[in-house]
C-alpha positions, -999 to 999 in steps of 0.1 A, spaced: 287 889 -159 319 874 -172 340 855 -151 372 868 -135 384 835 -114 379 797 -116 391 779 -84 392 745 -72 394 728 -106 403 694 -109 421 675 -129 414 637 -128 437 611 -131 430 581 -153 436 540 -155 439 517 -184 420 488 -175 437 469 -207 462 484 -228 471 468 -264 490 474 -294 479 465 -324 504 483 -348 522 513 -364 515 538 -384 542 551 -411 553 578 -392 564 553 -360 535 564 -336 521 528 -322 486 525 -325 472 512 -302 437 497 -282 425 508 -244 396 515 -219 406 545 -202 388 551 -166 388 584 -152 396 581 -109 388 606 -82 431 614 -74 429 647 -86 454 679 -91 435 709 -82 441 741 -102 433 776 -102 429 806 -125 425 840 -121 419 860 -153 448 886 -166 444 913 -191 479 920 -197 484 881 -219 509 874 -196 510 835 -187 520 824 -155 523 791 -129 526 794 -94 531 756 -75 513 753 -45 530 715 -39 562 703 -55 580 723 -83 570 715 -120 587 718 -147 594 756 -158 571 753 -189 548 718 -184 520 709 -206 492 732 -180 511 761 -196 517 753 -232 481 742 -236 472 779 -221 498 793 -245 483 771 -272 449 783 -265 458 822 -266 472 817 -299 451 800 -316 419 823 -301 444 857 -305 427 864 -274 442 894 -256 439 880 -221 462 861 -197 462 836 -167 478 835 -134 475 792 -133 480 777 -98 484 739 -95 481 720 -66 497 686 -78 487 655 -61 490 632 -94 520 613 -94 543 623 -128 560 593 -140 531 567 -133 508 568 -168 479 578 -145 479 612 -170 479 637 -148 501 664 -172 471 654 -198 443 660 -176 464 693 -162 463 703 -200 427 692 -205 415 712 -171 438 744 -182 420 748 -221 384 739 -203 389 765 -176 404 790 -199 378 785 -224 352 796 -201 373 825 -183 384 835 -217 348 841 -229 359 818 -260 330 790 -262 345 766 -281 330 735 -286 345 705 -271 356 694 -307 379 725 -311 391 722 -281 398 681 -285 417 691 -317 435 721 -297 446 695 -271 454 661 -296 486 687 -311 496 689 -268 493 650 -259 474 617 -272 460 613 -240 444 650 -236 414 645 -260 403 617 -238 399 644 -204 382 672 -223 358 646 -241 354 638 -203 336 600 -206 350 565 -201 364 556 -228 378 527 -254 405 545 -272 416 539 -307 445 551 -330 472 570 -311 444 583 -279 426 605 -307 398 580 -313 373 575 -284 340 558 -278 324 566 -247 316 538 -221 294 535 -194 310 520 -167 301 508 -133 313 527 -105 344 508 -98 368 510 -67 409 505 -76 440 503 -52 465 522 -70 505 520 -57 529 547 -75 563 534 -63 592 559 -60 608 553 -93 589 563 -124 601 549 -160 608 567 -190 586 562 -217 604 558 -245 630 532 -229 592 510 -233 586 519 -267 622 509 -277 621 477 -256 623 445 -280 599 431 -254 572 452 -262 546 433 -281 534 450 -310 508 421 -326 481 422 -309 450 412 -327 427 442 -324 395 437 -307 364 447 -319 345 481 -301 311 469 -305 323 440 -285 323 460 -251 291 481 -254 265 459 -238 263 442 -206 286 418 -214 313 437 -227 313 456 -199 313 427 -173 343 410 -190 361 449 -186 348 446 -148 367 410 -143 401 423 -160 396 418 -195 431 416 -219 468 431 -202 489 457 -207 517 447 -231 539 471 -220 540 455 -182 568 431 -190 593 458 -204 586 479 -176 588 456 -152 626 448 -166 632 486 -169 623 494 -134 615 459 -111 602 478 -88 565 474 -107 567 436 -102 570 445 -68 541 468 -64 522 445 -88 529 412 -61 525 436 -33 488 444 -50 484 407 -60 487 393 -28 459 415 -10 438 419 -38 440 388 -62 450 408 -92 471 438 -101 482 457 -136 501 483 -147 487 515 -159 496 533 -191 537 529 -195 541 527 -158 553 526 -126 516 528 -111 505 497 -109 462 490 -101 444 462 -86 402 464 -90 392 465 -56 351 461 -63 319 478 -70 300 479 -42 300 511 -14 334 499 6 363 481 -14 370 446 -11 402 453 11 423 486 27 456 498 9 486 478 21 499 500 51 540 489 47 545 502 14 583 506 7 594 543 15 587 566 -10 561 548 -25 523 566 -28 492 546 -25 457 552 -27 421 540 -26 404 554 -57 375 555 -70 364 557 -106 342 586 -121 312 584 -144 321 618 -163 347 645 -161 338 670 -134 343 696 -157 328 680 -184 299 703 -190 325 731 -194 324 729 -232 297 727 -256 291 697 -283 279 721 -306 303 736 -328 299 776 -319 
């Protein structure tokens, strides 16, 4: 019997545990080098099939933008499948915007893996990747639904397996605009690229574990918006280490592997700022929403 309604799917969050650039292509876009690491802070979405096409969000926290990236992906999706049917989409957003966790990316990603399912479409996941690279860099990377070290512009991914990690993550109140990094003659754009192979065994992995590389884009940010050197000293001091995510302002600290983390979340964060213990995920929850064979 086909489906009608898909409710209470989430949309992880990610972290970069190292983020490099390593050049440019002709065109501008930076390419660049990561291990993306999907957590368990979540938005929670939910779709109830329509068969009149229409497309619509309804917010069940703060306001979104009138047409975000959950919507143009759906919008995306109908046209490229000339599908005849439509979505009511209701998010529940818990994902700070503004902090280069991805949470509009993984919205995206959860909105064409629902809808390919409550559409009846069966795409494979390599359609759907394609679908989503033409929405975001970062959306392939939650519909391909592993760990990751991410090549190119976010297009190019090998999966990881990753040790259940924990990771304090502090959003403060401001959030950065991304393109103010880019710009920023501070940005280093050099770095010598590292070589894949070099993080697939035990090794590899262990040196990812213990906080291998940075994130260039840390000490524009942190003149951009200081309030990330502050979250990243706040972190520091309890943890021993702290980074910056994506472009910012969330800043991480690993916080162990074992079943507790090493220490709580500060409890005097400065007002407006959000923290939370996370933990990291082996796959995509919704990972098994999409075929690897091409159908």
């Amino acid at each position: 019997m086909s489906l009608t309604t898909l409710t209470d799917v989430a949309a992880p969050a990610k972290l970069n545990l190292f983020l490099h650039i390593v050049g440019r292509r002709s065109d501008g876009y930076h390419l660049l080098q990561s291990v993306f690491v999907l957590v368990d802070w979540c938005d929670t979405l939910h779709f109830e099939r329509r068969t009149d096409a229409l497309l619509q969000r309804h917010d069940l926290g703060p306001a979104l933008p009138a047409d975000d990236l959950c919507l143009r992906a759906a919008r995306a999706l109908q046209q490229a499948s000339g599908t005849a049917f439509g979505a009511d989409i209701s998010i529940d957003k818990q994902v700070p915007w503004g902090a280069g966790m991805g949470g509009g990316s993984s919205d995206a990603a959860s909105t064409l893996l629902a809808l390919n399912r409550l559409w009846d479409l069966n795409w494979s996941r390599s359609r759907l990747m394609a679908l989503g690279l033409s929405l975001g860099a970062d959306v392939p990377f939650f519909i391909g639904g592993h760990n990751a070290f991410v090549e190119g512009i976010g297009e190019r991914l090998t999966p990881l397996s990753l040790p259940r990690q924990w990771f304090a993550v502090v959003k403060p109140a401001a959030s950065i605009e991304t393109r103010a990094i880019f710009a920023s003659p501070l940005l280093a754009r050099d770095h010598v690229p590292d070589i894949v192979e070099g993080f697939l065994d035990e090794a590899g992995i262990q040196k990812l574990v213990e906080g291998y590389g940075s994130n260039v884009m840390q000490p524009p940010a942190e003149v951009e918006c200081p309030q990330v050197a502050k979250a990243a000293e706040v972190l520091q001091a309890r943890f021993g280490n702290s980074r910056m995510t994506g472009s910012g302002s969330a800043v991480f600290a690993r916080a162990g592997t074992g079943d507790q983390p090493l220490a709580t979340m500060p409890s005097d964060l400065s007002e407006g700022w959000v923290g939370r213990m996370c933990r990291s995920l082996e796959l995509h929850p919704h990972r098994g929403w999409a075929s690897d064979e091409q159908v």
